[in-house]
C-alpha positions as CSV (number, residue, x, y, z in Angstrom):
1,X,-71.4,9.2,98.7
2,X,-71.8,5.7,100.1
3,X,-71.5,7.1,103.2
4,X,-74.3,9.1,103.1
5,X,-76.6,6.8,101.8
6,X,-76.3,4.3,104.1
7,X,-76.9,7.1,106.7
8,X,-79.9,8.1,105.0
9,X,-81.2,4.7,104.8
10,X,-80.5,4.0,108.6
11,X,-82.0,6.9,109.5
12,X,-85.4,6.3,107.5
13,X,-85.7,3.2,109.5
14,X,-85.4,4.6,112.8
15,X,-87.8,7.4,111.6
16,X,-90.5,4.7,110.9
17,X,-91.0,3.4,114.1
18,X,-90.7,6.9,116.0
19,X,-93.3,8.2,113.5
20,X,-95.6,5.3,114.5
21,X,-95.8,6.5,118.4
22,X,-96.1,10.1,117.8
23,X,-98.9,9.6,115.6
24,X,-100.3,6.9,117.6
25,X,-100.1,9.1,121.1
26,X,-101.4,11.8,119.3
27,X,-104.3,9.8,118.0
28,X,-104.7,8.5,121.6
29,X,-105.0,11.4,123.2
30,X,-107.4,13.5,121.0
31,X,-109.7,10.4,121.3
32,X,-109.4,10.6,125.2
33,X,-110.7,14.5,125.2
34,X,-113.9,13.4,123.7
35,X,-116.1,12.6,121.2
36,X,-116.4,15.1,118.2
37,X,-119.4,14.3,116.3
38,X,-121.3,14.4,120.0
39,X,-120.4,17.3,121.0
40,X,-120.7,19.1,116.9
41,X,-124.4,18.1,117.1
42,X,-125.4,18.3,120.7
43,X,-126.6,21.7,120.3
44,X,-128.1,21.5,116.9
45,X,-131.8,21.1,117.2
46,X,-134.0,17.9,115.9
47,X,-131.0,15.8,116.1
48,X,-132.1,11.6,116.8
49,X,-129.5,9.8,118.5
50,X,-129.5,7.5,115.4
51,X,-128.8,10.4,113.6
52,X,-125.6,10.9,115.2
53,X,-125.0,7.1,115.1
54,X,-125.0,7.4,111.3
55,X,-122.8,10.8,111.4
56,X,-120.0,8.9,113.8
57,X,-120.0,5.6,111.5
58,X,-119.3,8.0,108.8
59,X,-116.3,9.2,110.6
60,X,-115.5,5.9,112.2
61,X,-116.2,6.7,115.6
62,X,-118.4,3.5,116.0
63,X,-114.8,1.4,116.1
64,X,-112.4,1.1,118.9
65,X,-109.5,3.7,119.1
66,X,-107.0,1.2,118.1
67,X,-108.4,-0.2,114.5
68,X,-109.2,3.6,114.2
69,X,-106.1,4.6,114.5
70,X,-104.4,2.1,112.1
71,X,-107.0,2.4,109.6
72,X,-106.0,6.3,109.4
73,X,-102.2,5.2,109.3
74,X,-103.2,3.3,106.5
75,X,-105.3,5.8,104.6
76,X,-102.6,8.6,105.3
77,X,-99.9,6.5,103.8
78,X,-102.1,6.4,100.5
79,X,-102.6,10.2,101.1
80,X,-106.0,9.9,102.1
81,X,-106.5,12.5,104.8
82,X,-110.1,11.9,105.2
83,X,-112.8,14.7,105.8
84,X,-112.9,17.8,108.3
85,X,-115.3,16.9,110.7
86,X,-116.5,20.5,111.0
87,X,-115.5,21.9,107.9
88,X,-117.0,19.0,105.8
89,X,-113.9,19.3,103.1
90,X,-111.2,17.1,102.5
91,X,-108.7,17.5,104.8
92,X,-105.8,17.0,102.5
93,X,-107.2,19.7,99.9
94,X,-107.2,21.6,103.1
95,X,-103.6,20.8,104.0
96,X,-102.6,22.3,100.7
97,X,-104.3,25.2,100.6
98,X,-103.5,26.4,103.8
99,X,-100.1,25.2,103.9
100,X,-98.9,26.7,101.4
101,X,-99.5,30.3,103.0
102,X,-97.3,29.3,106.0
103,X,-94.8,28.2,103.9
104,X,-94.8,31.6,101.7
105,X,-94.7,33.1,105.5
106,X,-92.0,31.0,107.1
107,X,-89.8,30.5,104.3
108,X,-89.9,34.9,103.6
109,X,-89.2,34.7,107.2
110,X,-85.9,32.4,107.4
111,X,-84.4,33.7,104.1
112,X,-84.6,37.5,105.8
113,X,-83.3,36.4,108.8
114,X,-80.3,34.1,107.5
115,X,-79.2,36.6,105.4
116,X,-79.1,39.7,108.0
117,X,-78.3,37.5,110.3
118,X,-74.9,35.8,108.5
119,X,-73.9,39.4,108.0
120,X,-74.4,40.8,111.3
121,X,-72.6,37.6,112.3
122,X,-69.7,38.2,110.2
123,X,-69.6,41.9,110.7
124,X,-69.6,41.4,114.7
125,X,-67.0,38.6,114.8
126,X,-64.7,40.6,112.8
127,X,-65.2,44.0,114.4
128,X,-65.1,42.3,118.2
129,X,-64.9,44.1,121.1
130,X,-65.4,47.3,119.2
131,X,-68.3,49.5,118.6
132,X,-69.9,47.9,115.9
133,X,-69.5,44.4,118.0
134,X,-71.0,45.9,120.9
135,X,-74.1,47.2,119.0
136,X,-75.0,44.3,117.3
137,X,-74.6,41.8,120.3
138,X,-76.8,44.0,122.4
139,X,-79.6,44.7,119.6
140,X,-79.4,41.1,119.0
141,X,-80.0,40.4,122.8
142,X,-82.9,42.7,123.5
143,X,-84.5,41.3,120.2
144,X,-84.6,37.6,121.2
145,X,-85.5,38.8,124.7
146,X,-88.9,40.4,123.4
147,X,-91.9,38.0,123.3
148,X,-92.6,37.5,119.7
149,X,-97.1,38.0,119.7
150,X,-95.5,41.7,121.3
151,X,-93.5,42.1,118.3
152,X,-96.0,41.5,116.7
153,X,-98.4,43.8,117.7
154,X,-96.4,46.5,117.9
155,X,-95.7,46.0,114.7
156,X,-99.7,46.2,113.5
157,X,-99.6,49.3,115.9
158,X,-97.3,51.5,114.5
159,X,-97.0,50.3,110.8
160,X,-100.8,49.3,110.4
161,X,-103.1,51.6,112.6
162,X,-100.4,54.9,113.2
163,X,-98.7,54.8,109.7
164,X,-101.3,52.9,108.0
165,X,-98.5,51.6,105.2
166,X,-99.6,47.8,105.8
167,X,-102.8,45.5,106.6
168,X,-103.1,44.5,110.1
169,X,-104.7,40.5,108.6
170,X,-105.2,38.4,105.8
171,X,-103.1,37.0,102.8
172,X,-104.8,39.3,100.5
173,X,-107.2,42.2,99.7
174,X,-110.4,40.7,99.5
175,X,-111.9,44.2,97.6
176,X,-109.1,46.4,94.7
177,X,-105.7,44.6,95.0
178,X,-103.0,47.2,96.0
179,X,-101.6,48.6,92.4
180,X,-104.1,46.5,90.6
181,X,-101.9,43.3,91.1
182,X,-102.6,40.4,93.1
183,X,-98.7,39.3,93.5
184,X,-98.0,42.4,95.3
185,X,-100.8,42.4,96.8
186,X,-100.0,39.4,98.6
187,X,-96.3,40.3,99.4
188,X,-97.6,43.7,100.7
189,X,-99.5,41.8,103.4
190,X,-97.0,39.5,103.7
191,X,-94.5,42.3,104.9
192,X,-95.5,42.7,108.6
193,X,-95.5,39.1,109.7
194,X,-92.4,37.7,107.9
195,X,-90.8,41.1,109.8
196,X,-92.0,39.6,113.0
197,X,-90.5,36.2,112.0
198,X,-87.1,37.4,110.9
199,X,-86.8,39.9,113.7
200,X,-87.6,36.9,115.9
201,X,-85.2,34.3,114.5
202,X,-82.4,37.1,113.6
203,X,-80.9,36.9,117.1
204,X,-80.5,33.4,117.2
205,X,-78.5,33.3,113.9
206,X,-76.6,37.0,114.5
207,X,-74.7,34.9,117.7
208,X,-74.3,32.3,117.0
209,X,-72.4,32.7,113.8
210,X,-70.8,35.3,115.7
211,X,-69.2,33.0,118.4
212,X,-68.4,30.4,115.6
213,X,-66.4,32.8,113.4
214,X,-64.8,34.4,116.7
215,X,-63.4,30.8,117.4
216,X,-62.5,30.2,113.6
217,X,-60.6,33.6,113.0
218,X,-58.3,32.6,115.7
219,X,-57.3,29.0,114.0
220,X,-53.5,28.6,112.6
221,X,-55.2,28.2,109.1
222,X,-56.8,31.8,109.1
223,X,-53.5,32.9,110.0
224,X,-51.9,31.2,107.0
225,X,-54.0,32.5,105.0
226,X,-53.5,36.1,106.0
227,X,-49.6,35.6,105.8
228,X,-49.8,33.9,102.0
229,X,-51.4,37.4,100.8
230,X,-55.1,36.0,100.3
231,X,-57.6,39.1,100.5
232,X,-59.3,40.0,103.9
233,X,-62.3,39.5,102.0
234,X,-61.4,35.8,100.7
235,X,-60.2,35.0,104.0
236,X,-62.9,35.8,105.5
237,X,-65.8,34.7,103.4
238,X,-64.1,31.4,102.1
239,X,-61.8,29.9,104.6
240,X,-63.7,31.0,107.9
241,X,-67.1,31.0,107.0
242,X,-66.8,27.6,104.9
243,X,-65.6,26.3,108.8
244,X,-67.8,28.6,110.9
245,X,-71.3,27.7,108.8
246,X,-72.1,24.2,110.4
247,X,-73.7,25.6,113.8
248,X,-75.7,28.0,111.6
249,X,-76.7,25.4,109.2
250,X,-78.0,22.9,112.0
251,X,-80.3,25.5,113.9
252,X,-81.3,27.0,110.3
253,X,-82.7,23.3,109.7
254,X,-84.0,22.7,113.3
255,X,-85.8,26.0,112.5
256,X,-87.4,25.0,109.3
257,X,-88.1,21.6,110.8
258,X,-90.6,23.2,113.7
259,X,-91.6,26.0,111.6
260,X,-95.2,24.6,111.0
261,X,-95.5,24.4,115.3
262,X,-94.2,27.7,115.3
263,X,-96.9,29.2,113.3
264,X,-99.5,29.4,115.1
265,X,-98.2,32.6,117.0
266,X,-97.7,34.4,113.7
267,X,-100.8,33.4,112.5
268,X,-103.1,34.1,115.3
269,X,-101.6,37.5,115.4
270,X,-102.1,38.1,111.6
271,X,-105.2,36.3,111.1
272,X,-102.8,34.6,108.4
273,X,-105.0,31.8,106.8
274,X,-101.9,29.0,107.1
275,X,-101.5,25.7,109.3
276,X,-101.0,27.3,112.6
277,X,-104.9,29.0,112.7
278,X,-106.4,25.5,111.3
279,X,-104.4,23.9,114.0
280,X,-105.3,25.9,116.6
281,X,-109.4,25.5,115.1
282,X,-109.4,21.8,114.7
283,X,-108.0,21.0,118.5
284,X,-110.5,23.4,119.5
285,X,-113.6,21.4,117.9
286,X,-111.8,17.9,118.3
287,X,-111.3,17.8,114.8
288,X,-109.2,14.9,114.5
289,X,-108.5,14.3,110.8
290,X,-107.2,17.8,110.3
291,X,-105.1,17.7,114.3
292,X,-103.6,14.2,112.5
293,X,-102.7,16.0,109.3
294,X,-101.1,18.7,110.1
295,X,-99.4,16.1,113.4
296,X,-98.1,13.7,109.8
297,X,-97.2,16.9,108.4
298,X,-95.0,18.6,111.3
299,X,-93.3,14.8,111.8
300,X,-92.7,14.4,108.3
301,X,-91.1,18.1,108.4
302,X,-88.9,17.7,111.5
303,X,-87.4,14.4,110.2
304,X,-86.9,15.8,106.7
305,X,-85.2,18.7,107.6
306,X,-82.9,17.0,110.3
307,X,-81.8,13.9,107.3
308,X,-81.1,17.1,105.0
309,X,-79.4,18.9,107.3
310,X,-76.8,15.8,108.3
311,X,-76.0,15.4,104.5
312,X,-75.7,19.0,104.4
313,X,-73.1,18.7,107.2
314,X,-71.6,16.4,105.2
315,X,-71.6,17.7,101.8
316,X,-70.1,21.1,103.3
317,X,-67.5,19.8,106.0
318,X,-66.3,16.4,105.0
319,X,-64.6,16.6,107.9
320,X,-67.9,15.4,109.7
321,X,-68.1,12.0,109.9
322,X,-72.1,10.8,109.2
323,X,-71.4,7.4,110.2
């Protein structure tokens, strides 16, 4: 256990630094596009130019880039998002509300796609060279080989506009919630695009458990345990997979780490209301505080996942060293 926490800790302190030039290039950049608040009111009409001073002072345009810049790092790391320039709402209330519809979406998503994926895995390592191996591997190629907005639309095609089962958009009915509930309501629209996000990421997962077991299976250890009587079941499902899980485990949490820059595909196909659309709306109108948020967010997310990951690792194979 000692082990692991002085990995942790070391790897909080490199995260610092690395978090401060992300956020800082980001920052940077956005300001070197343009200026917001100019180009929000350039087109509305009546506008003085000292009322757009007063709007930018609000906002802090009026200072340089730089004490900008830390002024928001330390605002954010009291939680203090600031306001949307266009939307005129806290950005952090904003953050919530539309974060957590991506992570209802993306976390449906990976949970489908582990588990079909771990058993297609399984089912083709064991089976290999057969059939069954043949099947899956091919399915599983053609599927990552298919552009995922396609998926997606084919999706709304056949199951939204030709069968008319599901919604084509939204989170939830705006008008009679399907069987009078608003729960499944929301997973009924949730159905299409966590299908498009599982189909997508199901590939991925199917092979490469699949090559992991296929090495595994052929270790003097699996065939102890076959020769000591052990079921074909235990064997398989204890012994190899307990050996064969850390690839999986390690692109399951680079997934989950990126999921949030991954969502704007989903989401733009959907119209799902999550992080990905307000994203893809705030670089659009320059609107810095909520491009910063959902930047702190995605860091935060990608170095989380990785840290959990590692102890994961270590916690499953202590044969990993974390040091």
């Amino acid at each position: 256990m000692n082990r692991i926490l002085r990995h942790t800790i070391r790897r909080i302190l490199f995260m610092i630094p690395l978090f401060m030039v992300i956020t800082m290039l980001t920052f940077y950049m956005i300001d070197a596009i343009g200026d917001p608040v100019t180009m929000m009111l350039a087109e509305v009409p009546g506008v003085s130019q000292s009322q757009i001073e007063m709007v930018k002072k609000f906002f802090g345009q009026d200072l340089p880039v730089s004490v900008r810049y830390f002024k928001w790092l330390f605002n954010v790391l009291h939680l203090d998002f600031g306001y949307s320039i266009y939307k005129g709402l806290p950005v952090g209330s904003l953050l919530v509300a539309y974060g957590i519809q991506t992570m209802k979406l993306q976390v449906a998503g990976l949970a489908v796609s582990v588990l079909i994926g771990v058993y297609l895995g399984v089912k083709s390592a064991v089976n290999q060279y057969n059939k069954k191996d043949i099947a899956i591997v091919s399915s599983s190629l053609l599927g990552r080989s298919l552009p995922a907005f396609w998926l997606g639309l084919i999706l709304i095609l056949v199951f939204s506009y030709w069968l008319g089962i599901f919604p084509s958009h939204g989170a939830v009915s705006y008008a009679d919630y399907i069987f009078g509930n608003r729960v499944l309501d929301e997973l009924w629209h949730m159905t299409l695009p966590t299908l498009m996000i599982a189909f997508f990421d199901l590939a991925t997962y199917t092979l490469l458990l699949r090559s992991s077991m296929v090495d595994v299976l052929r270790e003097d250890f699996i065939l102890a345990a076959r020769a000591s009587g052990l079921s074909r079941r235990t064997v398989i499902w204890k012994h190899a997979m307990r050996n064969a899980i850390s690839p999986l485990v390690s692109y399951v949490g680079y997934t989950f780490g990126i999921m949030i820059a991954s969502a704007p595909v989903t989401e733009t196909v959907f119209s799902w209301p999550g992080l990905g659309v307000l994203f893809v709306d705030a670089i659009t109108n320059l609107d810095y505080p909520i491009v910063m948020g959902v930047v702190f967010i995605l860091v935060i997310t990608v170095f989380a996942s990785n840290l959990i990951t590692d102890i994961i690792h270590a916690i499953v194979d202590p044969r990993i060293e974390v040091e």
